[in-house]
C-alpha positions, 0 to 999 in steps of 0.5 A: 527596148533596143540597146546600142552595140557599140562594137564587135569582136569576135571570141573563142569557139565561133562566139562574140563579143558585144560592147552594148551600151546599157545607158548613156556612159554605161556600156557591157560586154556579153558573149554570144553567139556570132550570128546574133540578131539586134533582138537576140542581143536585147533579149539578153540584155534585158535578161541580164538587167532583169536577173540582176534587178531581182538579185538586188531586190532580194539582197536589199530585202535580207539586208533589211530582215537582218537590220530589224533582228527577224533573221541572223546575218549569215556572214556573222561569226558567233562564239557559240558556232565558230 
């Protein structure tokens, strides 16, 4: 997929920032490197998207492990083990 880039400005150490729109009204800003082509940036966009959807997935998936009692909520404070 070819994501827009908004705007450049350039960053510390021969890098860039990009403004990429992601979706209509949702824009982010990556730092990469200043010589980058339209696909390099749409890799890393598509990257980023992709760790983050499996991120979402798995925490979705321990939230509902903790809901049905199958593991311990790991941010929970018992008296046994403070």
């Amino acid at each position: 997929m070819t994501y827009q880039i908004i705007s450049t400005t350039p960053a510390a150490r021969g890098l860039t920032y990009y403004k990429v729109e992601i979706t209509e009204g949702e824009c982010r800003i990556f730092k990469y490197e200043s010589n980058a082509s339209q696909e390099d940036i749409d890799n890393l966009v598509t990257e980023t998207l992709q760790v983050e959807s499996e991120f979402a997935a798995r925490e979705a998936e321990l939230k509902q492990l903790i809901a049905d009692g199958i593991v311990e909520d790991p941010l929970l404070i018992r008296e046994d083990n403070p």
